[in-house]
C-alpha positions in Angstrom: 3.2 -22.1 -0.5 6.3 -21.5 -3.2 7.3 -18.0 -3.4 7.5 -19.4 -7.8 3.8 -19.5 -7.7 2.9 -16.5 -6.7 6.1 -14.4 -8.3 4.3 -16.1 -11.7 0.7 -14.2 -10.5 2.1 -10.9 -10.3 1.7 -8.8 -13.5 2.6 -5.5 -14.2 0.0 -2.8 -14.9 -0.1 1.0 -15.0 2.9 0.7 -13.8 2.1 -1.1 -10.7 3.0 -4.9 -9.6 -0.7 -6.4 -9.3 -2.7 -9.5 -8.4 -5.9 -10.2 -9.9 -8.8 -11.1 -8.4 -9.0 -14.4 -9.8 -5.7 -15.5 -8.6 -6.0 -14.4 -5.2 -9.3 -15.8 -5.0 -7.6 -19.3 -6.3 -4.6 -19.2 -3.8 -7.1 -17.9 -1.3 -9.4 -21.3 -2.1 -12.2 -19.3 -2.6 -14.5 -18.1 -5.2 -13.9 -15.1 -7.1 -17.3 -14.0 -6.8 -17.1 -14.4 -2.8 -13.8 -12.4 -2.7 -15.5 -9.5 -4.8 -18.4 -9.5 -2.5 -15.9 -9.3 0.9 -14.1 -6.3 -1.3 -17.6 -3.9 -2.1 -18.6 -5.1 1.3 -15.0 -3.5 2.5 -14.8 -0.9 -0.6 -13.6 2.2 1.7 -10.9 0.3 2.3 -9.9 -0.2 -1.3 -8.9 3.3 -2.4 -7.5 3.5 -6.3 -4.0 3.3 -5.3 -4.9 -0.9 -3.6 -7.3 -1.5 -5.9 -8.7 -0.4 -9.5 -10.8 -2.9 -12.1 -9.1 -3.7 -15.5 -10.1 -1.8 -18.6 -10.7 -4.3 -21.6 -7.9 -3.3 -23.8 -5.4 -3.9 -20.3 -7.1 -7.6 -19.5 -6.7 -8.2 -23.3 -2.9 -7.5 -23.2 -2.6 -8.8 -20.3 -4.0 -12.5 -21.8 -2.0 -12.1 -24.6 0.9 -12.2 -23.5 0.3 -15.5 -22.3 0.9 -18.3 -25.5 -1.8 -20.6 -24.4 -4.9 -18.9 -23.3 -6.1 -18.9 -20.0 -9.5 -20.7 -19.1 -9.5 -18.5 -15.5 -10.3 -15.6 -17.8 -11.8 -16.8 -21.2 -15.3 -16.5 -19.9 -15.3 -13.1 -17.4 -18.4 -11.7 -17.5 -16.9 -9.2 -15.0 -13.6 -7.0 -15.8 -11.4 -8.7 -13.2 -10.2 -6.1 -10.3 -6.6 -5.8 -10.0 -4.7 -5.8 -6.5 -1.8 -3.5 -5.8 0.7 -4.7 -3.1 -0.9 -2.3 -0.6 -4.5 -4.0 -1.8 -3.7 -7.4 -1.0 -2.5 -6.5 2.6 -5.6 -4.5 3.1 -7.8 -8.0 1.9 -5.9 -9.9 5.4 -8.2 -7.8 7.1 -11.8 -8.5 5.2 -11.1 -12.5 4.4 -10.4 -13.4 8.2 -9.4 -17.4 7.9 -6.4 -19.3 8.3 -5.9 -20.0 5.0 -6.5 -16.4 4.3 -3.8 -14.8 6.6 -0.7 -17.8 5.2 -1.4 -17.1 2.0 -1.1 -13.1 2.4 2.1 -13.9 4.6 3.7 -15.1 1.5 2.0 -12.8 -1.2 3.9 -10.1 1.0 7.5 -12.0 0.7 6.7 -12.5 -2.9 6.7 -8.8 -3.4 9.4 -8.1 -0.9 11.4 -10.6 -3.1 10.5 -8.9 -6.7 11.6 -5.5 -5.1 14.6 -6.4 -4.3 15.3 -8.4 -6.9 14.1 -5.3 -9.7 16.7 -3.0 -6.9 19.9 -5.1 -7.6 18.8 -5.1 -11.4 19.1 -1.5 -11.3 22.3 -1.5 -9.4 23.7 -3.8 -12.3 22.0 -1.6 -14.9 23.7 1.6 -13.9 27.3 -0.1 -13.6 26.7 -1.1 -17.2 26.0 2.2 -18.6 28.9 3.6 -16.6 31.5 0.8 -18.2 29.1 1.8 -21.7 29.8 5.1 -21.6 33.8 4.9 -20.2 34.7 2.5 -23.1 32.2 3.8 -25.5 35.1 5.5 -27.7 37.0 2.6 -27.8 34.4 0.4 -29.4 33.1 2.9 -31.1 36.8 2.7 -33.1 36.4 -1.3 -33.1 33.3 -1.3 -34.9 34.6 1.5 -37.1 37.2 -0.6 -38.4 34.8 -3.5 -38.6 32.6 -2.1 -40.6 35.1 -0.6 -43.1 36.2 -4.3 -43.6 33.1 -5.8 -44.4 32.2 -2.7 -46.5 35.6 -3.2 -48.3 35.1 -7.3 -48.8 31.6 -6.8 -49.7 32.7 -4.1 -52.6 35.6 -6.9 -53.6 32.9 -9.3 -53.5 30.6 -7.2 -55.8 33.2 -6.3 -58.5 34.3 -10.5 -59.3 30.7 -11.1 -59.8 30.2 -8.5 -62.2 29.1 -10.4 -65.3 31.5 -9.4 -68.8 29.3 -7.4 -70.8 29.5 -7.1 -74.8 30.2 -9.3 -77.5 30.7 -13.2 -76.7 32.1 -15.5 -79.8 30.4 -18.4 -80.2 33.3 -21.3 -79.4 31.7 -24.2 -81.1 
């Protein structure tokens, strides 16, 4: 299975990475509906913290940030449940099959991966604020000056298109 796949099923909500039901239940080759049932079957397994269920205002930001809609979740009858990474490692052990335990294999390395991916972002982050703040004064002088130039052209500009007010002759 491509790690792309996955990484592109992995949302971010209250501030956790997530999988929804539906998507799992897809890569899982399963129906939704038979993953929810193996979940409430399983649900003292799925504290808050692996599991919660979408509100309606999340599920609709979540769709919209999407340009074409989705058909997966168009017609929900159901708020979808959302899978932390903890949540989805805790599902190896209710949907027992093959398929089941490959696809969570790489779930988990998809996660791993967007970890340490975000990690070195912040790494890069934080070196960029430090050069920001060590050579802040010197562009802060740069775009001084700048400014003062296109203040100082844009006032030049201003006074020769100034139209001559008062008495015109009529040169006929």
């Amino acid at each position: 299975m491509k790690l792309q796949v996955i990484q592109n099923r992995i949302y971010e909500v209250r501030d956790h990475r997530i999988m929804l039901d539906v998507d799992l239940a897809e890569l899982y080759e399963v129906e939704t509906r038979v993953l929810k049932q193996a979940v409430k079957r399983n649900i003292n397994r799925f504290p808050a913290d692996f599991m919660f269920q979408l509100t309606r205002d999340e599920l609709k930001n979540l769709t919209s940030q999407f340009v074409t809609s989705s058909s997966r979740w168009g017609g929900t009858r159901y708020l979808p449940f959302a899978f932390t990474e903890q949540g989805v490692a805790m599902l190896s052990g209710v949907l027992k099959s093959k398929k089941a335990i490959q696809v969570n294999i790489a779930i988990m390395r998809a996660f791993v991966f967007i970890r340490n991916y975000a990690l070195s972002h912040k790494d890069l982050t934080q070196k960029l604020k430090e050069l920001e703040t060590k050579y802040n004064k010197q562009f802060e002088d740069v775009y001084e000056a700048i400014n003062y130039l296109l203040q100082k052209d844009q006032q030049e500009k201003e006074q020769k298109e100034r139209k001559r007010i008062g008495f015109k002759p009529n040169h006929d």
